[in-house]
DOZA-8871 format. One record per residue (C-alpha): residue number from 1; residue in one letter; x, y, z. Coordinates in steps of 0.2 Angstrom, whole numbers, plus 5000, padded with zeros to 4 digits. Each point is the difference from the previous one (the first is absolute). Example, Ala and Ser with C-alpha at 12.3 -4.5 7.8 and 13.67 -1.06 7.14 Angstrom:
2
(marmi 1 "A" (5062 4978 5039))
(marmi 2 "S" (5006 5017 4997))
//
This chain:
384
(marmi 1 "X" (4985 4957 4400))
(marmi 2 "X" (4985 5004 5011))
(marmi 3 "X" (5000 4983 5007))
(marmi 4 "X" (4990 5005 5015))
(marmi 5 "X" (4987 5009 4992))
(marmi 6 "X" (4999 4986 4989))
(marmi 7 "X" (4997 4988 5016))
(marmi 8 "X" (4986 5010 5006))
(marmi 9 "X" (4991 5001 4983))
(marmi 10 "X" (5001 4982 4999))
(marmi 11 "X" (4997 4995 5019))
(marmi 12 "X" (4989 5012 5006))
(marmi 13 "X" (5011 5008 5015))
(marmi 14 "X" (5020 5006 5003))
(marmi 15 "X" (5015 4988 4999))
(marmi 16 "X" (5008 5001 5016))
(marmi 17 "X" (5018 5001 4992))
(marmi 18 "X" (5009 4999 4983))
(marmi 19 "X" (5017 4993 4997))
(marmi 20 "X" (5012 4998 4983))
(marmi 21 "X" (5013 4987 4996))
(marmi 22 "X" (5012 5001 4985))
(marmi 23 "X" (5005 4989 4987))
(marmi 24 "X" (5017 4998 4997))
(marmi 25 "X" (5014 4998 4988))
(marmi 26 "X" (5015 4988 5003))
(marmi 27 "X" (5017 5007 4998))
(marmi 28 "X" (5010 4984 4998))
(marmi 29 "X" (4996 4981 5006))
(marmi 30 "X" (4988 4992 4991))
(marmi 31 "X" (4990 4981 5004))
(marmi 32 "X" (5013 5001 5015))
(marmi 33 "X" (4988 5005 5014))
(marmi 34 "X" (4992 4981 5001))
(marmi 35 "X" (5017 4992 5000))
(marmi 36 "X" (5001 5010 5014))
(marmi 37 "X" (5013 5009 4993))
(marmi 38 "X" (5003 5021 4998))
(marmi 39 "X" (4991 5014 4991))
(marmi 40 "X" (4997 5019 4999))
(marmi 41 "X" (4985 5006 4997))
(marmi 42 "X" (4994 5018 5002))
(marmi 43 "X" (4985 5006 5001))
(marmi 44 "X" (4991 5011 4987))
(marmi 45 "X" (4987 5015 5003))
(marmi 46 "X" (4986 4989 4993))
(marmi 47 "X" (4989 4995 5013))
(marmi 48 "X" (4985 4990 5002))
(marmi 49 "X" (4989 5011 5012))
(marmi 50 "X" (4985 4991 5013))
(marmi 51 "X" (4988 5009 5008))
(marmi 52 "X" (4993 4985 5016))
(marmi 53 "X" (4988 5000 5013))
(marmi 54 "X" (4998 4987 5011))
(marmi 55 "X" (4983 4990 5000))
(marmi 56 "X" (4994 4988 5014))
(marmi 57 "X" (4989 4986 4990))
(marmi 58 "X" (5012 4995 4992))
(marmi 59 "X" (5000 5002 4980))
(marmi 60 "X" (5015 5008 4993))
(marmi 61 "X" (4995 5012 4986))
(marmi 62 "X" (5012 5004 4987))
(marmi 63 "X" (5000 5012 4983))
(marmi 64 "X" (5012 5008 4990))
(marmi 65 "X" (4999 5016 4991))
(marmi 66 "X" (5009 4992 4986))
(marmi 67 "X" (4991 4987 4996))
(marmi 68 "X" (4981 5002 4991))
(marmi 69 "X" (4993 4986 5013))
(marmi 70 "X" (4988 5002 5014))
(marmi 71 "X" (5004 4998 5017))
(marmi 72 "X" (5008 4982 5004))
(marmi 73 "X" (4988 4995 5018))
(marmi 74 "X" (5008 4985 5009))
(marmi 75 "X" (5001 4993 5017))
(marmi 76 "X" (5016 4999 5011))
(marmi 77 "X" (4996 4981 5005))
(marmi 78 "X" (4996 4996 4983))
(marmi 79 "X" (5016 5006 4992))
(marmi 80 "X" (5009 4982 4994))
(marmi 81 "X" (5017 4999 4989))
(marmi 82 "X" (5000 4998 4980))
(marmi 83 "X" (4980 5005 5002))
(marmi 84 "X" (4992 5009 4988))
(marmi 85 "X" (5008 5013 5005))
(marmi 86 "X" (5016 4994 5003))
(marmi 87 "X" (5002 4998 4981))
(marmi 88 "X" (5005 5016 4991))
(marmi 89 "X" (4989 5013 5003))
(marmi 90 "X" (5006 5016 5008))
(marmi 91 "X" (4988 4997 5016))
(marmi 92 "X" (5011 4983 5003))
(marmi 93 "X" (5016 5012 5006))
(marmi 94 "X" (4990 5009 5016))
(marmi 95 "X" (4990 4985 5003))
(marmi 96 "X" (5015 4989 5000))
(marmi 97 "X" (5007 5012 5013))
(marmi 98 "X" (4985 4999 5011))
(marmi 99 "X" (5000 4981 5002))
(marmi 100 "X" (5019 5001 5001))
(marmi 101 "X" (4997 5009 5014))
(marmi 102 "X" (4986 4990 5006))
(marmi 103 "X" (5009 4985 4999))
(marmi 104 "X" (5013 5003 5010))
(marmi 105 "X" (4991 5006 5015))
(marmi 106 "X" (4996 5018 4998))
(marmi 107 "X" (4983 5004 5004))
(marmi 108 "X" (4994 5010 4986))
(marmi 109 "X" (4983 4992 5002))
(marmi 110 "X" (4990 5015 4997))
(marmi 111 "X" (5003 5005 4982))
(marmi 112 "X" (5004 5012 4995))
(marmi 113 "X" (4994 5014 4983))
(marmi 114 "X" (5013 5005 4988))
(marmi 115 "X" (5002 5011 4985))
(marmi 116 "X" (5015 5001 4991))
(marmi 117 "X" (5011 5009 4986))
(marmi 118 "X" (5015 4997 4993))
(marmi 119 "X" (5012 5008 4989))
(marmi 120 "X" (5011 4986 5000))
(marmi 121 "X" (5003 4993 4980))
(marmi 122 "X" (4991 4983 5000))
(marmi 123 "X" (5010 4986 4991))
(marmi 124 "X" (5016 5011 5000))
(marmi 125 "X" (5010 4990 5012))
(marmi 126 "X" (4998 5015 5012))
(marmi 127 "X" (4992 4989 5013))
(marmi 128 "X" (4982 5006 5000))
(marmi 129 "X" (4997 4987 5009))
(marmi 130 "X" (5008 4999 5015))
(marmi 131 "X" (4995 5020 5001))
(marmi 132 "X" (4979 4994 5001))
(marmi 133 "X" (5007 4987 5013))
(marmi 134 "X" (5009 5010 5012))
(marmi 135 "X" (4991 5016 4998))
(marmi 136 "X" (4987 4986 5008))
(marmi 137 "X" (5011 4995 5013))
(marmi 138 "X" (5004 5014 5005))
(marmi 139 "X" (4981 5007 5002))
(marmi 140 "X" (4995 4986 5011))
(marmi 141 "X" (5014 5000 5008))
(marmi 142 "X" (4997 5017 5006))
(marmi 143 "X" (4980 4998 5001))
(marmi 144 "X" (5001 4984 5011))
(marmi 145 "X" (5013 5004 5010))
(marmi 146 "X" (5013 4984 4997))
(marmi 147 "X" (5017 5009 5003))
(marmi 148 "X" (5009 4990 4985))
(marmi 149 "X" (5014 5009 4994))
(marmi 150 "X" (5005 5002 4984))
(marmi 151 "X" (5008 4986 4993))
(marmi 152 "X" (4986 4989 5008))
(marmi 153 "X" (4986 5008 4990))
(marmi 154 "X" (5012 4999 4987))
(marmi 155 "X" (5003 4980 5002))
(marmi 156 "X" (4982 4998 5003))
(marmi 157 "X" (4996 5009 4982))
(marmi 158 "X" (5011 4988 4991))
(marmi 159 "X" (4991 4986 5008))
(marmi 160 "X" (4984 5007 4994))
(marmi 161 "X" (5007 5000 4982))
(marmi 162 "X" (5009 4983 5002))
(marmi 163 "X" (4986 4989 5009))
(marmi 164 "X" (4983 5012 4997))
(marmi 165 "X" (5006 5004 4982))
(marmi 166 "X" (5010 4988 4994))
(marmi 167 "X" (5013 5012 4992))
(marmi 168 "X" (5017 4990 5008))
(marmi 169 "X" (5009 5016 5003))
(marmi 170 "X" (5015 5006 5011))
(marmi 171 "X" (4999 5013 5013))
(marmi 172 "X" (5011 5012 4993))
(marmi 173 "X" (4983 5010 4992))
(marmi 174 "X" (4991 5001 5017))
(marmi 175 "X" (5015 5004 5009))
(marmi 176 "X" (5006 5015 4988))
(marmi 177 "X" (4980 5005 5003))
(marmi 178 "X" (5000 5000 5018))
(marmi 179 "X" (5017 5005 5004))
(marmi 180 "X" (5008 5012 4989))
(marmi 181 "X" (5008 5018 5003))
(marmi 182 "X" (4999 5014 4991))
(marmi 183 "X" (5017 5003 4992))
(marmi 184 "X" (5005 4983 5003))
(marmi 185 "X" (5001 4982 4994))
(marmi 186 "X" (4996 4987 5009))
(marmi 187 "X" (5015 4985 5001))
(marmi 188 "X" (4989 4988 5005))
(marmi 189 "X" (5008 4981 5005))
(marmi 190 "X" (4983 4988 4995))
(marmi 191 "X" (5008 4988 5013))
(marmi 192 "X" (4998 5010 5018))
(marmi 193 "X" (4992 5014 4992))
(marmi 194 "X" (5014 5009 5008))
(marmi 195 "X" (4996 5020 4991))
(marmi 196 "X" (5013 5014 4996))
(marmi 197 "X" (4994 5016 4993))
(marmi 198 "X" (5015 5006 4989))
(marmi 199 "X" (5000 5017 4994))
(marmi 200 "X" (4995 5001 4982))
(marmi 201 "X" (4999 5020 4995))
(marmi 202 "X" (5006 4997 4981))
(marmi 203 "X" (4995 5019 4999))
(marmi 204 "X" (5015 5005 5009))
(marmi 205 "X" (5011 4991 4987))
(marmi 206 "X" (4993 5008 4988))
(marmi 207 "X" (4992 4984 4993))
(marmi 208 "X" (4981 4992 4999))
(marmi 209 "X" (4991 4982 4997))
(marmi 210 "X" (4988 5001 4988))
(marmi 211 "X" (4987 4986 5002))
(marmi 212 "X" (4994 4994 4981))
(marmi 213 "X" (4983 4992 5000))
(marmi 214 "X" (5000 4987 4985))
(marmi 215 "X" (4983 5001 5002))
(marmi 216 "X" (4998 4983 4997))
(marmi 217 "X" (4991 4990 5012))
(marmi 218 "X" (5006 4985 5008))
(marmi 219 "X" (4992 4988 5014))
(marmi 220 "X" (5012 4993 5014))
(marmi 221 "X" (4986 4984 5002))
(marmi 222 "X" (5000 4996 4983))
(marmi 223 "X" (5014 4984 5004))
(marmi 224 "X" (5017 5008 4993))
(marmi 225 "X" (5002 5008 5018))
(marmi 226 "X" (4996 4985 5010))
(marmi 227 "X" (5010 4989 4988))
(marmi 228 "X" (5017 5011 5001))
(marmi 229 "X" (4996 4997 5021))
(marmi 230 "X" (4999 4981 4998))
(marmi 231 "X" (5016 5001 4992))
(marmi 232 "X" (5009 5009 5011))
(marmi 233 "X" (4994 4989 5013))
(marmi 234 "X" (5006 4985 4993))
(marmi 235 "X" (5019 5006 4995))
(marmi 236 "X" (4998 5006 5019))
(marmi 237 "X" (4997 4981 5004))
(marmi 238 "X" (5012 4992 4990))
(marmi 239 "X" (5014 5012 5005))
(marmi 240 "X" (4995 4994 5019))
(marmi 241 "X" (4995 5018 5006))
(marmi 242 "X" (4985 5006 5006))
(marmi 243 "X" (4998 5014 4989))
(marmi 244 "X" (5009 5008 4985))
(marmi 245 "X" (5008 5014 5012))
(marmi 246 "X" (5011 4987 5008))
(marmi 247 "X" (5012 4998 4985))
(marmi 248 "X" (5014 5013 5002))
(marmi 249 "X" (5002 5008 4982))
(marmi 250 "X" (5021 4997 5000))
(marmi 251 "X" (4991 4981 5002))
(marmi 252 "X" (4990 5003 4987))
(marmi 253 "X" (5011 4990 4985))
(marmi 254 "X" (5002 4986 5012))
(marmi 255 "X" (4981 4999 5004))
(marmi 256 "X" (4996 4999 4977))
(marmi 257 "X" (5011 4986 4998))
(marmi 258 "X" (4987 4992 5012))
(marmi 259 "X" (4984 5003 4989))
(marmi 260 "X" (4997 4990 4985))
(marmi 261 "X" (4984 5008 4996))
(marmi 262 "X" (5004 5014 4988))
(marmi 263 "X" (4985 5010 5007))
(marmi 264 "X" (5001 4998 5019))
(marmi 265 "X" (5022 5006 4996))
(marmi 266 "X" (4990 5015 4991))
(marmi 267 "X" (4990 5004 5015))
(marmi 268 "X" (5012 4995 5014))
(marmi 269 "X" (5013 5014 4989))
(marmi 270 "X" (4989 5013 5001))
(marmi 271 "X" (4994 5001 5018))
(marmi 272 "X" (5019 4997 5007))
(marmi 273 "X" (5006 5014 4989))
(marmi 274 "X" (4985 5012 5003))
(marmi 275 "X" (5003 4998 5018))
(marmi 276 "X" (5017 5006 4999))
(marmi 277 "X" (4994 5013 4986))
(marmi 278 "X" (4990 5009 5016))
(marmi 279 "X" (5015 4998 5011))
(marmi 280 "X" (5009 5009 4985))
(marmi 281 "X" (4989 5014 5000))
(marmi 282 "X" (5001 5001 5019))
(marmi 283 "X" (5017 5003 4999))
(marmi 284 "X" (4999 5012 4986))
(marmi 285 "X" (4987 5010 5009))
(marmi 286 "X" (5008 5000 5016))
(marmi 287 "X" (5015 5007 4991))
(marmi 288 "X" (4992 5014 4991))
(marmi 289 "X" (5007 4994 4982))
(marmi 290 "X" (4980 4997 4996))
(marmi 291 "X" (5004 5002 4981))
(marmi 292 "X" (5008 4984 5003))
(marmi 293 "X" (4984 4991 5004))
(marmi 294 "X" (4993 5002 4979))
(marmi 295 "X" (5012 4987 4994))
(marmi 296 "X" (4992 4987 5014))
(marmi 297 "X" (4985 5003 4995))
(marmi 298 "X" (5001 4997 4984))
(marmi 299 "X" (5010 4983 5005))
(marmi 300 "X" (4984 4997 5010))
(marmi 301 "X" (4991 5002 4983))
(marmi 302 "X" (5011 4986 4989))
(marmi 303 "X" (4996 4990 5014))
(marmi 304 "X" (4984 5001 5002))
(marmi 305 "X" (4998 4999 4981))
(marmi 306 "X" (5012 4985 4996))
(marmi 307 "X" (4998 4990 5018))
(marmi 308 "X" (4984 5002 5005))
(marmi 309 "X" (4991 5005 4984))
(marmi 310 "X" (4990 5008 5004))
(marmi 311 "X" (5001 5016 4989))
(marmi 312 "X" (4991 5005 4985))
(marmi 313 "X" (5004 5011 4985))
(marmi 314 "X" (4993 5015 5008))
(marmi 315 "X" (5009 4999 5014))
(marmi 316 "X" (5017 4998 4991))
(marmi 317 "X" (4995 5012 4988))
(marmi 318 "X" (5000 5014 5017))
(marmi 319 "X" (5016 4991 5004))
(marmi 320 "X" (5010 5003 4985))
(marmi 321 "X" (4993 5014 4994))
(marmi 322 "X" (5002 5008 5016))
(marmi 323 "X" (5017 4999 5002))
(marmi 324 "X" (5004 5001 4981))
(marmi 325 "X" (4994 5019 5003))
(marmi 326 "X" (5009 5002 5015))
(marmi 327 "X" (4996 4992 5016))
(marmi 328 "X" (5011 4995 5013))
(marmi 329 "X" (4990 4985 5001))
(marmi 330 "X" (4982 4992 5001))
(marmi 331 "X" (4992 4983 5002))
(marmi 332 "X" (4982 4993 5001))
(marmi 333 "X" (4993 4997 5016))
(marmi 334 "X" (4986 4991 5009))
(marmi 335 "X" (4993 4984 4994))
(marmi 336 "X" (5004 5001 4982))
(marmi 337 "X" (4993 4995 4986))
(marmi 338 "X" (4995 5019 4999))
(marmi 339 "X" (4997 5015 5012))
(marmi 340 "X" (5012 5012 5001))
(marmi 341 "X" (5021 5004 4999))
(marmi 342 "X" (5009 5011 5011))
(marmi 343 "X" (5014 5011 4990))
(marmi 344 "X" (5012 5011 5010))
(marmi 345 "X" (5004 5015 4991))
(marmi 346 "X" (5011 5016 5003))
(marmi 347 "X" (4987 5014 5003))
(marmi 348 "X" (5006 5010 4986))
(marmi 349 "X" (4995 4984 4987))
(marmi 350 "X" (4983 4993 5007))
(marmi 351 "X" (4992 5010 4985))
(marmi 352 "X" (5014 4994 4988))
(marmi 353 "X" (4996 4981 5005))
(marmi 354 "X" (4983 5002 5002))
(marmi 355 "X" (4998 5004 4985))
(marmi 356 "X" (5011 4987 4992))
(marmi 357 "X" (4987 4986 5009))
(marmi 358 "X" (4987 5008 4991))
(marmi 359 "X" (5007 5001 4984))
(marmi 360 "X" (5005 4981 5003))
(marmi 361 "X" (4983 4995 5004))
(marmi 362 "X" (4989 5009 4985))
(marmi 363 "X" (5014 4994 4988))
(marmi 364 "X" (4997 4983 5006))
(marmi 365 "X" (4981 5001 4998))
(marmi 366 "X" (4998 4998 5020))
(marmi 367 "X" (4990 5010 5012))
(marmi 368 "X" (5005 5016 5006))
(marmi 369 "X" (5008 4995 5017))
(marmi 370 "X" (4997 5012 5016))
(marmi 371 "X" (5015 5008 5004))
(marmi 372 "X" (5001 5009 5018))
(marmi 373 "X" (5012 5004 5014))
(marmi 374 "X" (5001 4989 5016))
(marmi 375 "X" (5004 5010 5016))
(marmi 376 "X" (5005 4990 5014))
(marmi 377 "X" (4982 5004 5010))
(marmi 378 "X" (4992 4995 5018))
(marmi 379 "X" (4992 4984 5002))
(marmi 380 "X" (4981 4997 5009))
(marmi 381 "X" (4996 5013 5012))
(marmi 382 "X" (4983 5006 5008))
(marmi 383 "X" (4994 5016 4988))
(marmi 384 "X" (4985 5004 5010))
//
């Protein structure tokens, strides 16, 4: 992607940098990160790519290579939450970022051009998202000079998406983004945002994750998201903790026979017994028996599909399919409702089990998913 060339076709003169932020996939740990509670994320070798230059009137220029619009113009001090801007269009992410930024006393008064690409899948539950915002955090970061590390630009991109936005989203996304390592997963605790970067070279086993795009697209602010949160929050107040992380799983029985509402048990199940599924994996990995880590993930799966419900045929279809042919394992990950499954396979069958996803989807009359690798990959950096 010629980002910078495209900057100066549009703008008239050279960016003065480009950086990349990736999406990312999630191993195991789903809807835990707001209940400030474990996941591990890796990032993927899709990024979203910026091309900035500083301006000193202060309009903030924005376009995408991907999107068939003109050039977004705004003003720095004009930029309000849930504006026109702040409501789904793609312009809302890198906008959000600027007033996040604003907001909390960063002087990025001057503006700023951007052009951007992405080859992050949009509506994948790859996070393409949180690449756009902290490939924008990043750049300014850098340009102005603010000397905020990491998981700052990384909190600060969440509250672009949560207040600017209106997408009530965890931080896990921005934080894979910002703060992964190649060859690694990132064990993130959503509570201190405490990081470990565990090694994750499945190669070496002799095994892969293959990441199946559904390709059937979801939105996380159409209300299902932000109703599973309000759930959650409310078995966290009747339970007398502050957040879902603070019930122990061995006190999980204990902590049901508390809850009359059948839905709020469903959800409270699920985020206790995700959170120990991560510190499962952990173990596994730390171990070296990574094999051992498919049957979790599938667990992961029948929880999220039966507790949360927030699966859909295609996604079970990947699921069963997947591991009917083979795998050592697979579940859906991200927001649900669509977007992708990850599938760990032994090298030797990705083409067996790929091939049985397909098979599975034509002979259900469903769209050809995308079915691709992910390698553990680096997250934002400086390109140029």
């Amino acid at each position: 992607m010629d980002v910078a060339g495209k900057f100066a076709e549009l703008y008239g003169y050279e960016p003065e940098g480009v950086w990349s932020a990736p999406g990312r996939v999630n191993l195991i740990g789903e809807y835990t990160d707001f209940n400030e509670g474990f996941v591990m994320p890796l990032a993927l070798p899709h990024t979203a790519v910026a091309a900035v230059a500083r301006r000193t009137d202060g309009v903030l220029r924005l376009h995408s290579a991907d999107i068939d619009a003109p050039v977004a113009e705004l003003r720095v001090d004009d930029l309000e939450p849930l504006s026109k801007y702040g409501q789904g269009g793609w312009a809302a992410y890198p906008a959000g970022v600027v007033w996040a930024l604003r907001d909390a006393g960063h002087d990025v008064s001057g503006g700023a051009d951007v052009h951007l690409a992405s080859t992050v899948p949009t509506g994948a539950g790859l996070s393409s998202s949180a690449a756009l915002e902290v490939v924008t955090a990043l750049a300014m970061n850098d340009l102005y000079g603010l000397g905020l590390d990491r998981p700052r630009l990384a909190v600060l991109a969440q509250r672009a998406e949560n207040a600017f936005v209106g997408v009530p989203c965890g931080v896990m996304d921005q934080m894979a983004s910002a703060c992964a390592m190649e060859g690694h997963a990132l064990h993130l605790d959503c509570r201190d945002l405490a990081i470990r970067q565990v090694p994750f070279d499945l190669a070496a086993h002799g095994l892969r994750l293959l990441v199946v795009d559904t390709r059937v697209k979801h939105e996380l602010g159409d209300g299902a998201y932000a109703e599973r949160r309000a759930g959650c929050e409310e078995g966290a107040r009747i339970l007398g903790v502050s957040h879902l992380r603070d019930v122990a799983y061995d006190e999980l029985p204990a902590a049901l026979a508390e809850l009359t509402d059948e839905k709020i048990r469903r959800y409270v199940r699920h985020i206790v017994s995700d959170n120990h599924r991560v510190e499962q994996v952990i173990d596994l990995l730390d171990s070296g028996d990574v094999r051992a880590t498919g049957p979790v993930l599938t667990e992961g799966h029948a929880s999220l599909r039966d507790d949360l419900r927030i699966s859909c045929p295609e996604l079970d279809l990947v699921v069963t399919s997947a591991n009917a042919a083979g795998a050592l394992g697979a579940r859906m990950t991200g927001g649900g409702f669509g977007g992708s499954a990850v599938v760990l396979v032994e090298s030797a069958d990705e083409d067996t089990v790929t091939k049985s996803v397909l098979e599975a989807f034509a002979a259900a009359g469903f769209t050809a998913p995308r079915v691709f690798p992910a390698e553990a990959s680096a997250g934002a950096r400086r390109e140029a």
